[in-house]
Backbone as numpy.savetxt, mean C-alpha at the origin, in Angstrom:
# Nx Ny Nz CAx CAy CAz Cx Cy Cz
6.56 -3.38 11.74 5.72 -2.19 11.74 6.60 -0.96 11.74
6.58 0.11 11.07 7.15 1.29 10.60 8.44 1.41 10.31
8.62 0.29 8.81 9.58 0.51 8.00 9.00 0.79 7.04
7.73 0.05 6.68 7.47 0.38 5.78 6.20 1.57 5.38
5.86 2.32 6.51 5.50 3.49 6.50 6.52 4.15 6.46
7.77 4.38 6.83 8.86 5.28 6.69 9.52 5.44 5.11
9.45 4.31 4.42 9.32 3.85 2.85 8.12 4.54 2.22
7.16 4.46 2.48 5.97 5.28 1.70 6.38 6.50 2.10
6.28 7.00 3.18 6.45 8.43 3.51 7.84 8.95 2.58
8.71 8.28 2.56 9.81 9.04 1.34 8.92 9.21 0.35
8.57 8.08 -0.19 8.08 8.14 -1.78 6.72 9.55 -1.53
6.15 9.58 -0.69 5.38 10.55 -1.01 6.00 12.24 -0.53
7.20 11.98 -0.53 7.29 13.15 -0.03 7.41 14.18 -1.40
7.84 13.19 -2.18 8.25 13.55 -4.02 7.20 14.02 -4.28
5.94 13.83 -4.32 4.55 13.91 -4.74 4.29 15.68 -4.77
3.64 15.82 -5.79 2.95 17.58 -5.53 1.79 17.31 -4.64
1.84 18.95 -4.88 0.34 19.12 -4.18 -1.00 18.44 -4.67
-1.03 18.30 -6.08 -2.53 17.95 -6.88 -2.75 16.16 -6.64
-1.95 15.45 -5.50 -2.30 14.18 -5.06 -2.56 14.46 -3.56
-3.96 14.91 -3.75 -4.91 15.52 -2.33 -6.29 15.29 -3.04
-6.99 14.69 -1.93 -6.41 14.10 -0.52 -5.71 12.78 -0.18
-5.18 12.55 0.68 -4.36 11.26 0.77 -5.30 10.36 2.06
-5.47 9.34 1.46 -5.89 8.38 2.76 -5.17 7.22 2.78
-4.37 7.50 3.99 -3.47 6.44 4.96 -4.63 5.04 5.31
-4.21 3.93 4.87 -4.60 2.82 5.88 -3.82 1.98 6.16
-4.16 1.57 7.49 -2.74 0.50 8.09 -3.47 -0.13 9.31
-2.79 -1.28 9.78 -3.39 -1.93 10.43 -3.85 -1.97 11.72
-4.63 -2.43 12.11 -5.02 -1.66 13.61 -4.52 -2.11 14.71
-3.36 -2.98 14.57 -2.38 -3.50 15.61 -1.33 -2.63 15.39
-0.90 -1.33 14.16 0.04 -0.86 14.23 -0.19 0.36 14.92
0.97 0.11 16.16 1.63 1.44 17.04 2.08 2.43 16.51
2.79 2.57 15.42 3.95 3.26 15.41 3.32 4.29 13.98
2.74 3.93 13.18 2.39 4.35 11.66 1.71 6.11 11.79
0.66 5.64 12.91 -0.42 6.96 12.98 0.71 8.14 13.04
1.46 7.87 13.88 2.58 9.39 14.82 3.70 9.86 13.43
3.92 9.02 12.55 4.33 8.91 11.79 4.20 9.58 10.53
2.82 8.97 10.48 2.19 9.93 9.45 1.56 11.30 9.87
1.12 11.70 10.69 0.63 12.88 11.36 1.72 13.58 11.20
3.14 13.38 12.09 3.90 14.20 11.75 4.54 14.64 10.34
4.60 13.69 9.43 4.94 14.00 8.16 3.74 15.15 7.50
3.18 14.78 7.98 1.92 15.76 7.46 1.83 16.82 7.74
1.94 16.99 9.33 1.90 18.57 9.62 3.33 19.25 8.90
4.58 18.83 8.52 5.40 19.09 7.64 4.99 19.51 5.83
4.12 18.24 5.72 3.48 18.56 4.29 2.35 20.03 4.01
2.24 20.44 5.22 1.07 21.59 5.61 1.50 22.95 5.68
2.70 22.39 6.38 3.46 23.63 6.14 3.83 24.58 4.82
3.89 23.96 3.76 4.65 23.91 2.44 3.37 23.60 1.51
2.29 23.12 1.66 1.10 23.11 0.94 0.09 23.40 1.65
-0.52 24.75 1.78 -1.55 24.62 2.21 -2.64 24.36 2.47
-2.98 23.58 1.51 -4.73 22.61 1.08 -4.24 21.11 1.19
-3.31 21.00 1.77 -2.87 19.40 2.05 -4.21 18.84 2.60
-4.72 17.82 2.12 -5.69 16.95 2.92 -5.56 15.51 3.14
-5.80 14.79 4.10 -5.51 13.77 4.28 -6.26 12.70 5.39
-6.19 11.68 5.53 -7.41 10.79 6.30 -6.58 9.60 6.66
-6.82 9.06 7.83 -6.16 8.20 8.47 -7.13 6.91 8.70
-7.51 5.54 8.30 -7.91 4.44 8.75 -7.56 3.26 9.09
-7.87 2.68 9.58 -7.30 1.29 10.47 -8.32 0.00 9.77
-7.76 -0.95 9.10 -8.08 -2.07 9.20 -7.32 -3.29 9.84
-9.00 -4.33 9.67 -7.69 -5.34 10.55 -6.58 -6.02 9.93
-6.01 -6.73 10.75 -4.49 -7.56 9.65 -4.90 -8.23 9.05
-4.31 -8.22 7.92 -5.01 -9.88 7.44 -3.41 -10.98 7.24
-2.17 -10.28 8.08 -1.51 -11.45 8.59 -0.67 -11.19 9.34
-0.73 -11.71 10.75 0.57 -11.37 11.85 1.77 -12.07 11.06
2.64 -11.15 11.64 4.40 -12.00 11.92 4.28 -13.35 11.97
5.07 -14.45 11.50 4.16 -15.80 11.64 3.29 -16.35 12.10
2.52 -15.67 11.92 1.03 -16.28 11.80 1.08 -17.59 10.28
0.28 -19.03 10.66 0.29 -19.99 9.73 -0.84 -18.79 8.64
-0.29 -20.00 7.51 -1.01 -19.61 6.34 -2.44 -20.15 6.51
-2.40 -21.03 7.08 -4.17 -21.41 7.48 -4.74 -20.40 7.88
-4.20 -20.38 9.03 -5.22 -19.04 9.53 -5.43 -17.61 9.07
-4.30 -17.13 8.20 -4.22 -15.95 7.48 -5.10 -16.21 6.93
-5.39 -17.32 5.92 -6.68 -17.25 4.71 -7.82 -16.83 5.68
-8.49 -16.79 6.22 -9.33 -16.71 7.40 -9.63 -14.97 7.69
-8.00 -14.88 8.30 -7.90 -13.33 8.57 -7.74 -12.41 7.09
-6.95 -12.78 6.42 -6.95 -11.66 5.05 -8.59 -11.45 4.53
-9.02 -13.04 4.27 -11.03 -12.42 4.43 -11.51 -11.60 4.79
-11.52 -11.55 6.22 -11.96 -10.93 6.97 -11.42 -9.30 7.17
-9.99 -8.71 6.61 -10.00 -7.86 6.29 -10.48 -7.44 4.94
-10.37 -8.22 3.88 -10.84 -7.90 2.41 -12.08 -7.54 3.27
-13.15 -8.32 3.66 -14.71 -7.29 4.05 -14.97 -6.23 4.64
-13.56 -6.33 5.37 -13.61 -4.78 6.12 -13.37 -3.63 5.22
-12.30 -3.95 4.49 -11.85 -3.20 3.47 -12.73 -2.73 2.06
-13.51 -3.16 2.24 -14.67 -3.58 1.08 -15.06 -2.09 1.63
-16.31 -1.64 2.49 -17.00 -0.53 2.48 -16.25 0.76 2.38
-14.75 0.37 3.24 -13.95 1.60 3.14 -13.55 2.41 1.68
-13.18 1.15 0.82 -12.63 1.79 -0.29 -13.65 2.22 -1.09
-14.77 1.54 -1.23 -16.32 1.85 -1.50 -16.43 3.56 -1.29
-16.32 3.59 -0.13 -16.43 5.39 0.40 -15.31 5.94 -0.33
-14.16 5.63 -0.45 -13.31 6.27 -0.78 -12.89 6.80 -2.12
-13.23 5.62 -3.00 -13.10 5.58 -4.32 -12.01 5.94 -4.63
-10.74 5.42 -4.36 -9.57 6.26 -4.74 -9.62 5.93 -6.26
-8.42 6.73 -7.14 -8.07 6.72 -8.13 -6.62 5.98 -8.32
-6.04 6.00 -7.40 -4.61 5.68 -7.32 -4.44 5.06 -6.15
-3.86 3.95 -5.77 -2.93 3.24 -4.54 -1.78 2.93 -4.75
-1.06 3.35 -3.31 0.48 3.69 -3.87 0.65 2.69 -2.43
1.05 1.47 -2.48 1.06 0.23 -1.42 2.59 0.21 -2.03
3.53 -0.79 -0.77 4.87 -0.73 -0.49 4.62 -2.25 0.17
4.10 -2.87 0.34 4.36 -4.28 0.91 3.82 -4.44 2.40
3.18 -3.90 3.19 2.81 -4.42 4.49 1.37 -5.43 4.03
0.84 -6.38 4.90 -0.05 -7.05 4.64 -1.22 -6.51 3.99
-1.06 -4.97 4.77 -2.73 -4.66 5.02 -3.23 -4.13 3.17
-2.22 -3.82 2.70 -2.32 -3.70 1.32 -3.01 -4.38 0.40
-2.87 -5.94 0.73 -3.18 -6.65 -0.26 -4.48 -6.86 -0.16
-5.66 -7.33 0.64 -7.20 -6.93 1.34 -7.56 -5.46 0.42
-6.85 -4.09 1.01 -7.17 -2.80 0.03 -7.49 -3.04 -1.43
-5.87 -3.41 -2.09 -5.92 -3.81 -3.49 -7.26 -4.68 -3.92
-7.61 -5.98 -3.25 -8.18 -6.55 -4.07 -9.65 -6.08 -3.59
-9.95 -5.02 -3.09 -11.35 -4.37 -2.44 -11.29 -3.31 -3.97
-10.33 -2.74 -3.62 -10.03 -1.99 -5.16 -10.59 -2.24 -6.49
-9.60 -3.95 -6.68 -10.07 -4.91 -7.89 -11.63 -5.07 -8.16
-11.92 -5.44 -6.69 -13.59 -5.94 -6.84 -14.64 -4.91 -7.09
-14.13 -3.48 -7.08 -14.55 -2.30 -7.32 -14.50 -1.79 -8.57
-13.65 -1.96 -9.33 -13.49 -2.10 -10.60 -14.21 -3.31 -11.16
-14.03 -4.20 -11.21 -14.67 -5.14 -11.89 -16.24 -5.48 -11.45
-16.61 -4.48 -10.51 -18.56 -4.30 -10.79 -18.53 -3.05 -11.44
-17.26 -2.46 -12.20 -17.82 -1.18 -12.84 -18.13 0.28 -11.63
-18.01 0.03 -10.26 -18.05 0.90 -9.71 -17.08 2.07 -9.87
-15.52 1.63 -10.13 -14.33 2.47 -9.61 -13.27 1.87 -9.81
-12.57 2.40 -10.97 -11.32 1.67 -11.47 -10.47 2.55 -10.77
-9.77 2.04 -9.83 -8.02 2.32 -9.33 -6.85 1.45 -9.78
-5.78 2.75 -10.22 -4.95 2.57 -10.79 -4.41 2.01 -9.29
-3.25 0.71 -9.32 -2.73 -0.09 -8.08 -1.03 0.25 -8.71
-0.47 0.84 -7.90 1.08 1.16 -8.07 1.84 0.46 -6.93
2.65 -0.95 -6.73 3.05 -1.48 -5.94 4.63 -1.59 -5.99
5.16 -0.89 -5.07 6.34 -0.67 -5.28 7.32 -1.62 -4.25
7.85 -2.50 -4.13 8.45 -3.32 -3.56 9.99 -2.82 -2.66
9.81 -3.31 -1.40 10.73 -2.70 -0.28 11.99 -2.63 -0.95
12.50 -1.87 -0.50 14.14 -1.81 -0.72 14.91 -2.77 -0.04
14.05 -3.55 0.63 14.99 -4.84 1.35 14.95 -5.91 0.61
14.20 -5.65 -0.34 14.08 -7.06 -1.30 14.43 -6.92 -2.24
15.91 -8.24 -2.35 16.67 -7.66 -2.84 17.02 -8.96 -3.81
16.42 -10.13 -3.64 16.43 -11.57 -3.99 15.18 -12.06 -4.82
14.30 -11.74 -3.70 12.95 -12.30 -3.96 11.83 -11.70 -3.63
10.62 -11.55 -3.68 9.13 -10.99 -3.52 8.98 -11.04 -1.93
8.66 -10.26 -1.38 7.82 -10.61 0.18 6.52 -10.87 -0.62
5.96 -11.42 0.34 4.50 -12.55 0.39 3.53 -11.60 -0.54
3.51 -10.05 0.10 2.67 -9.52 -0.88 2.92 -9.01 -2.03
4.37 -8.78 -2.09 4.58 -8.93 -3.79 4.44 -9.77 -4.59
4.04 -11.30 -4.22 3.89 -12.16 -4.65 3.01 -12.98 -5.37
2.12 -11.74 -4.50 0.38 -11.83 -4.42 0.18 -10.48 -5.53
0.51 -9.58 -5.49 0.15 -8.57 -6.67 1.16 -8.07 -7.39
1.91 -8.79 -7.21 2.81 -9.16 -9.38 1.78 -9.27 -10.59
0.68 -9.86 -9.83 -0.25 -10.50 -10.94 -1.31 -9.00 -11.02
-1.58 -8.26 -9.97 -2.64 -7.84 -9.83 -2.86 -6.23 -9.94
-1.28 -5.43 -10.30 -1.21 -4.05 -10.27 -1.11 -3.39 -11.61
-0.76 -2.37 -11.63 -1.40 -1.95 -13.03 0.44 -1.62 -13.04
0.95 -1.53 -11.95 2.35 -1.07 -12.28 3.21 -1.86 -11.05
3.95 -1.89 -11.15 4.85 -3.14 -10.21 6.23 -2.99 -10.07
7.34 -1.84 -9.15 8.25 -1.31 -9.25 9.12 -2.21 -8.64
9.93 -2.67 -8.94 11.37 -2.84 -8.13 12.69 -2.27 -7.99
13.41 -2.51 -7.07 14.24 -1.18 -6.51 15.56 -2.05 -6.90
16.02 -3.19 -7.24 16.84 -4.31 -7.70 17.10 -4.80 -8.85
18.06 -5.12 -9.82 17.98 -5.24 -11.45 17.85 -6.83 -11.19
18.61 -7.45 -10.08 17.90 -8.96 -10.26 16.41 -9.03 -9.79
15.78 -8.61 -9.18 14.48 -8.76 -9.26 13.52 -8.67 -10.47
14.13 -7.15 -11.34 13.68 -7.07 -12.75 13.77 -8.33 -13.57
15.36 -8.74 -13.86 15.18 -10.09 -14.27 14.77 -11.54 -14.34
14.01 -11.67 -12.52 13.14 -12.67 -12.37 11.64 -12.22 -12.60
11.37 -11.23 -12.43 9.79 -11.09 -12.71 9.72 -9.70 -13.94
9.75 -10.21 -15.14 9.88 -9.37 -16.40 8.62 -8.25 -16.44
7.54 -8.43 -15.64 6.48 -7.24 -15.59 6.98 -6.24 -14.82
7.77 -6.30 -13.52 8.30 -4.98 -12.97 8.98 -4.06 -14.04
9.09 -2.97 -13.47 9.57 -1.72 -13.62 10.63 -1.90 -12.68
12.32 -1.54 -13.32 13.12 -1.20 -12.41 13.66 0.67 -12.57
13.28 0.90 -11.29 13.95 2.46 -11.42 15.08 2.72 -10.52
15.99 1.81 -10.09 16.82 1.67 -9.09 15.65 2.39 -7.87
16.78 2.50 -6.81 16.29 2.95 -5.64 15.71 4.04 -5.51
14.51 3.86 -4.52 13.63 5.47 -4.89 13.03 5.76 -3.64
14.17 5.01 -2.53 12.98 5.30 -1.03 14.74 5.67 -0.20
């Protein structure tokens, strides 16, 4: 928990003003994310004044080893949670970095698009620690983003749909 909010928060720091409003979601066992992002924000406020932004909590849909049995179970159960939120939200764009809670969002996203409600563009940009191979949720939306970044030229060369832009966090 808050590496990889500290990873998004670079990447968005690049961002203009005209990607407002921003809505944060992360999981509701994470400590560390909210203080995190609040403070980056009141920074972003400073320097843009119509900054807007929204903070929500879903549940995990997978602890730290937690079995894969029971994840199928829990990632459900966040995909439904995640379901009304993004519903309200309708984003246009998701800019996910690899924590669990992403992958539930994304495919609330997917299922939103494919009733024709709300096509979001899914931009999944893969940790800078991975440097070999996919974490679990890159693994899971290789297949499923409209764009798929890696920060590694051997990663580019095992999965030929990424985008490599070297390092960008």
């Amino acid at each position: 928990t808050g590496g990889h909010t500290t990873e998004i928060l670079r990447l968005l720091s690049c961002l203009s003003e005209s990607y407002s409003p921003r809505h944060y979601i992360f999981a509701d066992s994470d400590k560390m994310s909210e203080a995190k992002i609040r403070s980056f924000e009141q920074k972003r406020a400073e320097m843009f004044s119509n900054s807007q932004f929204t903070l929500d909590r879903i549940p995990r849909s997978r602890e730290v080893r937690q079995s894969w049995t029971s994840s199928v179970v829990t990632t459900l159960y966040s995909i439904l949670y995640s379901l009304p939120l993004t519903y309200k939200l309708k984003p246009d764009l998701i800019l996910c970095n690899g924590p669990g809670t992403c992958v539930p969002v994304c495919i609330s996203a997917l299922l939103l698009g494919l009733l024709g409600i709300k096509k979001a563009i899914i931009v999944y940009v893969e940790s800078i620690c991975r440097v070999e191979t996919l974490s679990l949720s890159g693994k899971i939306l290789y297949y499923f983003s409209d764009y798929f970044i890696v920060q590694w030229p051997d990663l580019k060369e095992k999965y030929p749909k990424s985008v490599y832009l070297g390092r960008i966090v």
